[in-house]
KOLVEXMAR-135607 format. One record per residue (C-alpha): x, y, z; residue in three letters. Coordinates in Angstrom, 3 decimals. Each point is the difference from the previous one (the first is absolute). Example, Ala and Ser with C-alpha at 12.3 -4.5 7.8 and 13.67 -1.06 7.14 Angstrom:
% KOLVEXMAR-135607
        c1        c2        c3    r
    12.300    -4.500     7.800  ALA
     1.370     3.440    -0.660  SER
//
This chain:
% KOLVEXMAR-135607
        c1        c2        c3    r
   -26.782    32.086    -1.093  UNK
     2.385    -2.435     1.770  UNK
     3.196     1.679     0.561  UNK
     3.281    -1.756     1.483  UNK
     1.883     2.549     2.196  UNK
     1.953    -2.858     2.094  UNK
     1.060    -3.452    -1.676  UNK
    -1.057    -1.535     2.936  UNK
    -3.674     0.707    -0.326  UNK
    -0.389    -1.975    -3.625  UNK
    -0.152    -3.431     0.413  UNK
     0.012    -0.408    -3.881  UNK
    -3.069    -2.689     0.186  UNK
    -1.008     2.503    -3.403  UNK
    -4.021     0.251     0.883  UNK
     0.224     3.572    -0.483  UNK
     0.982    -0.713    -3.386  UNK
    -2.110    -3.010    -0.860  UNK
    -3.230     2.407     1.498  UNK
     0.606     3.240    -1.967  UNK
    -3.126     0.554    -2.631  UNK
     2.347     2.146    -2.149  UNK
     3.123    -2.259    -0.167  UNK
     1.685     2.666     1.127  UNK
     2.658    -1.308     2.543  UNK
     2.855    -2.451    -0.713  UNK
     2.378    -1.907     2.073  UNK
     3.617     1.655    -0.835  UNK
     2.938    -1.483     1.352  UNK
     2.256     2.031     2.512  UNK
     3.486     0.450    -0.005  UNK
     0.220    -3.062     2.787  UNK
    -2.035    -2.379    -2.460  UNK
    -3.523    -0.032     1.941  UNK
    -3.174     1.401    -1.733  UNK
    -1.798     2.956     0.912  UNK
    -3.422     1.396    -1.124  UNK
     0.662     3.247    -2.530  UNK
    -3.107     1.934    -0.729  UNK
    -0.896     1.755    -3.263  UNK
    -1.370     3.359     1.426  UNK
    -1.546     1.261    -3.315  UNK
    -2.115    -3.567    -0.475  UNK
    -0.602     0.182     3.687  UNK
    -3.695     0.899     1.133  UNK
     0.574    -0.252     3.627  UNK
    -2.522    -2.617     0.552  UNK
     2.188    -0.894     2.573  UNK
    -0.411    -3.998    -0.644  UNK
     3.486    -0.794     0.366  UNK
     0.524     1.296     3.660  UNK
    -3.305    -1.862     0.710  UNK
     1.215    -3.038    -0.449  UNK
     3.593     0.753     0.978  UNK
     0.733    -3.168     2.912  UNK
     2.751     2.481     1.671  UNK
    -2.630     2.747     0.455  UNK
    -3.088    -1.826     0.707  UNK
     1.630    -2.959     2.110  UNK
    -2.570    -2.184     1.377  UNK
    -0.392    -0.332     3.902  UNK
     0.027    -3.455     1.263  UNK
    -1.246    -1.759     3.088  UNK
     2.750    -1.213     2.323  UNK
    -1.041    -4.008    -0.520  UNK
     1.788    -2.986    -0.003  UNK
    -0.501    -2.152    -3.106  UNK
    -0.252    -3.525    -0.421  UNK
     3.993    -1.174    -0.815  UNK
     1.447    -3.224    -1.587  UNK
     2.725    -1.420    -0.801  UNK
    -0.208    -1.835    -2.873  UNK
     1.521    -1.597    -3.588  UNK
    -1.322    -2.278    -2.695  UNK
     0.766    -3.587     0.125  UNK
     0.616     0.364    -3.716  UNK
     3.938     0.037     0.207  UNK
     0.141     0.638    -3.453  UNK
    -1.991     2.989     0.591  UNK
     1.899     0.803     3.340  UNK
     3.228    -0.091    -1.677  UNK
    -0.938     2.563    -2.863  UNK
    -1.665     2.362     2.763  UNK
     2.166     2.240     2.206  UNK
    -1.470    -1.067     3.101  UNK
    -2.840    -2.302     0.484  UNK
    -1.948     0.473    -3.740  UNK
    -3.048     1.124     1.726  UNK
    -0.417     2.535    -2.844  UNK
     0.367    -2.587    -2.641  UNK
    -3.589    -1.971     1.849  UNK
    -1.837     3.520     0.473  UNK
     0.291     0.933    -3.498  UNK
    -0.449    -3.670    -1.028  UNK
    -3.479     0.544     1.274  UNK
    -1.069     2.938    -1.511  UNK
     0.984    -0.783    -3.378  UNK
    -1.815    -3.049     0.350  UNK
    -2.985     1.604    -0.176  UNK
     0.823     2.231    -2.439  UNK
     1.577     2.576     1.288  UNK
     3.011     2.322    -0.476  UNK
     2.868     0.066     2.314  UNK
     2.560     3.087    -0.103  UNK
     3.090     0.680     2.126  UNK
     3.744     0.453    -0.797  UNK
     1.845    -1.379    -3.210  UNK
     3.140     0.992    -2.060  UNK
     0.062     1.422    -3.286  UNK
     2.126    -0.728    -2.529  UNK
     2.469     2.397     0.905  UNK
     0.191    -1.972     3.623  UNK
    -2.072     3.309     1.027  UNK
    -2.612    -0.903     2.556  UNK
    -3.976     1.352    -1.200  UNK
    -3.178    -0.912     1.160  UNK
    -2.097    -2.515    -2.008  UNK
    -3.399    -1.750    -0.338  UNK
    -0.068    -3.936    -0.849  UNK
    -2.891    -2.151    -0.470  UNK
     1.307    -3.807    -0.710  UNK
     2.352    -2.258     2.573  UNK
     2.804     0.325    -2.589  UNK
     0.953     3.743     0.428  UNK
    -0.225    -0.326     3.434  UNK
     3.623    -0.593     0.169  UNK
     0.558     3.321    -1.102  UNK
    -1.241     1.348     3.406  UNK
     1.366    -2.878     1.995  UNK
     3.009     1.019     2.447  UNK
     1.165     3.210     1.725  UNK
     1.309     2.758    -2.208  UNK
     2.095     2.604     2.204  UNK
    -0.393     2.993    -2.186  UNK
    -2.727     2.539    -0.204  UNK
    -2.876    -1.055    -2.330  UNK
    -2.312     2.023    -2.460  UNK
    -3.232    -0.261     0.564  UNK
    -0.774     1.246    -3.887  UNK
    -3.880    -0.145    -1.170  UNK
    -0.290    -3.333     2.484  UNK
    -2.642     2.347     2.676  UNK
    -2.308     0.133    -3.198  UNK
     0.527    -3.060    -1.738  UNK
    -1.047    -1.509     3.428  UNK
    -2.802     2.242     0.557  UNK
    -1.291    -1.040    -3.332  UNK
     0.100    -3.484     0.475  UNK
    -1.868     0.364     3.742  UNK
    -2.657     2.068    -2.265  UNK
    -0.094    -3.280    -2.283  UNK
    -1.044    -2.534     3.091  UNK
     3.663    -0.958    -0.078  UNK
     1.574    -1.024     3.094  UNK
     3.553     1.695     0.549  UNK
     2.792    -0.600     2.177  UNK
     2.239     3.058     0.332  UNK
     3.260    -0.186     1.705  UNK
     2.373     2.738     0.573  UNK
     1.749     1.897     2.880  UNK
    -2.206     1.321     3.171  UNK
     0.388     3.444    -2.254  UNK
    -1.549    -1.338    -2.902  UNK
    -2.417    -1.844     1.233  UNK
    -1.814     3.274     1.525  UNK
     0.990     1.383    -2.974  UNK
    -2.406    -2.377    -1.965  UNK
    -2.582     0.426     2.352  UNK
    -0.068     3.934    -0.338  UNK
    -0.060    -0.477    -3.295  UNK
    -3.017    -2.315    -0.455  UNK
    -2.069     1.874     3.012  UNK
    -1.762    -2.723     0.820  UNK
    -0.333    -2.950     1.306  UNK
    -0.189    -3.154    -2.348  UNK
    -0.850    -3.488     1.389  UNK
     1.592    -1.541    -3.007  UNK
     3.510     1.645     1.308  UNK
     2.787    -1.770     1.460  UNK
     2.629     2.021     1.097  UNK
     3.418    -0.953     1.270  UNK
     2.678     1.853     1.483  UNK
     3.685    -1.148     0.544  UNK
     2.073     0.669     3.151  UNK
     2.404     2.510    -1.063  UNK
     3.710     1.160     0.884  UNK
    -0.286     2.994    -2.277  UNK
     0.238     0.733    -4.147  UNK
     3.713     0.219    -1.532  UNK
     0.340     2.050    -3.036  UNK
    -0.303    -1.429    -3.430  UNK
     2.684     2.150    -1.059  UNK
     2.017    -1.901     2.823  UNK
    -0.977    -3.197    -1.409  UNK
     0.651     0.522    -3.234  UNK
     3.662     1.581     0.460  UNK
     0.758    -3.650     2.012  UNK
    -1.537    -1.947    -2.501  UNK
     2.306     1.439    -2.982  UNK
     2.689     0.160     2.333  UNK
    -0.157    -4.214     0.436  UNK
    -0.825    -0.294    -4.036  UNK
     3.413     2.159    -0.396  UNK
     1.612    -2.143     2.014  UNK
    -1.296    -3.857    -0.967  UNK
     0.083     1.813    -4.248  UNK
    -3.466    -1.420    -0.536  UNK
    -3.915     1.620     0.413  UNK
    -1.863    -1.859     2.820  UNK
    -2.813    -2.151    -0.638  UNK
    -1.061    -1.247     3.480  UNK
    -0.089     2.089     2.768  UNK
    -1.400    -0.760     3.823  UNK
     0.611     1.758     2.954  UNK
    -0.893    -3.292     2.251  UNK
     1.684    -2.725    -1.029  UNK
    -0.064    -2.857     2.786  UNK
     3.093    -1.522    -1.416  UNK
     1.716     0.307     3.257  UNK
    -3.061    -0.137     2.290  UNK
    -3.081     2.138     0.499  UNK
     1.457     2.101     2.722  UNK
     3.579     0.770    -2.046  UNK
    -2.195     1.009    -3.245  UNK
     1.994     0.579    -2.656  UNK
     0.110     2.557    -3.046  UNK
     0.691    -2.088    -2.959  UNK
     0.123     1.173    -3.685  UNK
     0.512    -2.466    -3.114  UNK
     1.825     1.580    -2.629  UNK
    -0.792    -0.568    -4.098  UNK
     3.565    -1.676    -0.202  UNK
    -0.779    -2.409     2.379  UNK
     1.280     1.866     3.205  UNK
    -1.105    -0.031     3.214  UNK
     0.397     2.198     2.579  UNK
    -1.565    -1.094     3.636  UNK
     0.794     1.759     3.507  UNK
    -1.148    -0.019     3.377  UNK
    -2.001     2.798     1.135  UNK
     2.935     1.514     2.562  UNK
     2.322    -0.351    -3.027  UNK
    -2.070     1.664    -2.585  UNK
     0.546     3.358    -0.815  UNK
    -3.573     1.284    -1.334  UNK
    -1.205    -2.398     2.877  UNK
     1.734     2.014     2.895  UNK
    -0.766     3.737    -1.923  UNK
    -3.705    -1.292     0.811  UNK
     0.218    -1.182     2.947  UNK
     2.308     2.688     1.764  UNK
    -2.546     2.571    -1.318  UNK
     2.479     2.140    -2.041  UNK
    -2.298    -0.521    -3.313  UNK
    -3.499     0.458     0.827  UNK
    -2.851     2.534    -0.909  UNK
    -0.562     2.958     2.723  UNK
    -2.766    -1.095     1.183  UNK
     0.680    -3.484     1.123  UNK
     1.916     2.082     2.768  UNK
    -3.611     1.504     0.940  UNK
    -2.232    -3.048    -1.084  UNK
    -3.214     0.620     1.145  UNK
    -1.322    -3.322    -1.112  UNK
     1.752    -2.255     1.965  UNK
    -1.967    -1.442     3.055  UNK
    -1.678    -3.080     1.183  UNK
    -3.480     0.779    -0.927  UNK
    -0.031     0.746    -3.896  UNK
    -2.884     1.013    -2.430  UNK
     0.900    -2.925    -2.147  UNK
    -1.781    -3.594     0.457  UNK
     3.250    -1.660     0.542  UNK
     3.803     0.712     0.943  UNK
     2.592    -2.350    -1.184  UNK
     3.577    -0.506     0.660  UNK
     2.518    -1.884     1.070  UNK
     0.254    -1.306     3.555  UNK
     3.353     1.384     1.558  UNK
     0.094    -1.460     2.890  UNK
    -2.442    -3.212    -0.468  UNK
     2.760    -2.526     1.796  UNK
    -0.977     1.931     3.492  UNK
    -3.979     0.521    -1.012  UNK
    -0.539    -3.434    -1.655  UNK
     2.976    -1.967     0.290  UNK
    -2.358    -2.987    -1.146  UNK
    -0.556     1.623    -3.472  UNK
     3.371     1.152    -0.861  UNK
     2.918    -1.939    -2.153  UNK
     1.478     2.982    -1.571  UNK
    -1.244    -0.734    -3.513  UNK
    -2.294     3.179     0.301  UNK
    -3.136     0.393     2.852  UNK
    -2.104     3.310    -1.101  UNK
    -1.757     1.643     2.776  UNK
    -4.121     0.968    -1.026  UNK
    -1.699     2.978     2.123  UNK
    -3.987    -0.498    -1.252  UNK
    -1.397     3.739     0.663  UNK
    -3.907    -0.803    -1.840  UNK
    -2.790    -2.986    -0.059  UNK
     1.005     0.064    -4.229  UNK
     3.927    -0.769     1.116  UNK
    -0.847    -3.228     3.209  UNK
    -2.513    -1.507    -3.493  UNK
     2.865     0.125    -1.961  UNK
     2.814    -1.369     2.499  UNK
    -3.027    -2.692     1.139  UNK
     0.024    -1.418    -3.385  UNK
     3.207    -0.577     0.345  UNK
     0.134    -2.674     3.071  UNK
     0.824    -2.996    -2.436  UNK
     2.662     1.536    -2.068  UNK
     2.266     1.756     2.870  UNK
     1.462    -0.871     3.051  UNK
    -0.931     2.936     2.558  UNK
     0.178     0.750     3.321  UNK
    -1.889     2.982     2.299  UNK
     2.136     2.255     1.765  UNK
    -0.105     3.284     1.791  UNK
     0.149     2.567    -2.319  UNK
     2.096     2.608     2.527  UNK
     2.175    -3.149     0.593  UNK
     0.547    -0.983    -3.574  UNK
     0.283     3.793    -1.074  UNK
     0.984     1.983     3.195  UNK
     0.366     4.001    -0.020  UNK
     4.086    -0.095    -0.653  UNK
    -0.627    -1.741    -3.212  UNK
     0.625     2.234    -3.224  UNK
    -2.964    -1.036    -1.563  UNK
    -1.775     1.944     2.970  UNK
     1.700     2.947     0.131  UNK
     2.198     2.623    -2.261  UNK
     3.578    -0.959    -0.673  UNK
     2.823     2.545     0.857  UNK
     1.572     2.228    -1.996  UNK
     3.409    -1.180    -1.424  UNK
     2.332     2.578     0.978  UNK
     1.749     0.087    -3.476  UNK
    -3.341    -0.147    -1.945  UNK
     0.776     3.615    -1.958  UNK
     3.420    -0.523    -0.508  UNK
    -0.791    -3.171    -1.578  UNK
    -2.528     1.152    -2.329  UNK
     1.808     3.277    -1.243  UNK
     2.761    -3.150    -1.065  UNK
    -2.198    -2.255    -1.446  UNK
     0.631     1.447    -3.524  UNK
     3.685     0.526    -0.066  UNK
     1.254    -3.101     1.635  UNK
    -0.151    -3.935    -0.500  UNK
    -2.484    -1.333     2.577  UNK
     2.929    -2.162     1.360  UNK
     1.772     3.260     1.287  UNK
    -3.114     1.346     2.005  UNK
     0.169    -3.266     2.008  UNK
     2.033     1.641     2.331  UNK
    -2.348     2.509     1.358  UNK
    -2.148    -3.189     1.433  UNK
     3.324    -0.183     2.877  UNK
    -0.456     1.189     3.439  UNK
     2.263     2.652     1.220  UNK
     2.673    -1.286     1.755  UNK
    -0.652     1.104     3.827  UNK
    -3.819    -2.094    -0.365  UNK
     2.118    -3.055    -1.720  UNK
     2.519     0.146     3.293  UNK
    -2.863     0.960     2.028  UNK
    -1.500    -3.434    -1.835  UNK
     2.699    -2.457     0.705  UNK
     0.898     1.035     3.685  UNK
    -3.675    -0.948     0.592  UNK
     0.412    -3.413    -1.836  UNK
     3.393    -0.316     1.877  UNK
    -2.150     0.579     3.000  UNK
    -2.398    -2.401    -0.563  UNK
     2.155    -2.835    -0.834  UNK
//
């Protein structure tokens, strides 16, 4: 029976639940927002499925290799534009549902909630297109996959380094008709975070939003912005450093436990391919980079160098050194830190406007004098 005792040991990838022969476990939400496993002890029959395929308790061991690297975007601009960094996804899925396939990843609801879903024509793939910085739910999507593998389908499954061993635990096995795709990840905010900013802007521009992207390259790839088009024909756009739900994310004062102890974040991963965007790329690849979005492609299997050589007319690439292009300080290769006012934002999240919690994001004041005698310095 899988049994949470520390938040930081549930990833909330939900194979435990997806798994269970009785149906007797359900995601519940916690008092933060995130999703947990809750068991039904009296349906239980302590088959003990769910803590077999449990990613957090079972993590796989991987060889210490370096993988084949690239820098690389489409020379669709069209495509480039829509994509937050190079639209590499956009080509990889392209190519599975031309033969057929289904393609799942990351997509919002109607609600501007972010779940997991399965697509099998070029027109919903703009659902999944773009980064979404919020924690997604993975659903029934392990199973809806696994049943179109036992079809002959070929799937492409994208998700967080989490969810992607998630899925694998879950199926068991290894399918050649699997693609799998992981994303290099900062960490998961809260929906309940997400939410509370999104009615917080509605409040403020009067009017429901009906466009919302996280990436907009308005102002350049490297200054993203968050931009949100409002019903009444309001638009609200900001810089990433100006943003409010952008800096909760990236200051790590919203994010599940566990992306504090990721255990999934490496340079060798189970999945067939790792992509990203290329921080950095103007000192790897100067060649390659305009700052109108370069994603950065780790190939980890045979199934995932196919895919990205079937690619050579349609993108622009360039191999790099993977500990180069993705060295050991970057967060995508190691757990982010702890934000010291983490608790004392969430026991607030409920009882004041998200506008008022931006203040626990500041520095004390002896490391921001500490901060500009250095700067002083170096001028």
């Amino acid at each position: 029976m899988i049994c949470i005792n520390k938040k930081s040991d549930c990833c909330g990838c939900g194979a435990c639940v997806q798994k269970c022969p009785k149906n007797c476990i359900s995601m519940k939400k916690d008092v933060e927002g995130f999703l947990y496993p809750e068991v039904d002890k009296e349906a239980c029959v302590e088959c003990g499925l769910c803590e077999k395929v449990c990613p957090v308790i079972h993590k796989e061991k991987m060889e210490k290799t370096s993988p084949k690297a690239y820098a690389a975007y489409a020379k669709d601009t069209g495509m480039r534009e829509e994509s937050s960094s190079g639209g590499l996804f956009t080509l990889l899925a392209e190519q599975t549902l031309q033969k057929g396939g289904m393609v799942f990843g990351a997509a919002f609801d109607g609600n501007w909630q972010v779940k997991h879903t399965g697509v099998s024509d070029t027109e919903e793939l703009a659902l999944l297109r773009g980064s979404k910085y919020v924690q997604s739910d993975t659903k029934n999507t392990f199973a809806e996959a696994k049943q179109a593998l036992q079809q002959g389908r070929e799937v492409l499954f994208s998700g967080t380094g989490c969810q992607i061993e998630g899925l694998q635990r879950y199926l068991g096995k290894k399918y050649e008709n699997l693609i799998t795709i992981d994303i290099l990840c900062h960490g998961v905010p809260s929906p309940d975070v997400w939410e509370k900013y999104l009615r917080f802007q509605e409040k403020n521009f009067g009017s429901e939003a009906e466009y919302v992207t996280f990436r907009s390259k308005r102002q350049g790839w490297r200054d993203f912005s968050m931009e949100i088009r409002f019903k009444n024909g309001a638009l609200y756009s900001e810089t990433l450093a100006k943003d409010l739900y952008m800096q909760l994310f990236l200051k790590n004062i919203c994010l599940r436990p566990s992306c504090y102890d990721c255990r999934f974040k490496s340079l060798n991963r189970t999945s067939d391919l790792t992509i990203g965007d290329f921080w950095g790329v103007e000192n790897v690849a100067p060649a390659i980079d305009d700052d109108r979005g370069t994603s950065l492609v780790l190939v980890h299997s045979q199934k995932g160098m196919d895919m990205m050589q079937a690619l050579q007319k349609a993108v622009a690439f360039q191999e790099v050194d993977a500990e180069a292009a993705l060295p050991p300080s970057a967060e995508s290769r190691h757990s982010v830190a702890l934000h010291r006012n983490r608790e004392r934002f969430f026991r607030d999240l409920h009882h004041k406007e998200i506008d008022k919690l931006g203040g626990l994001l500041k520095d004390p004041l002896k490391t921001r004098v500490k901060r500009k005698i250095k700067n002083f310095i170096k001028k």
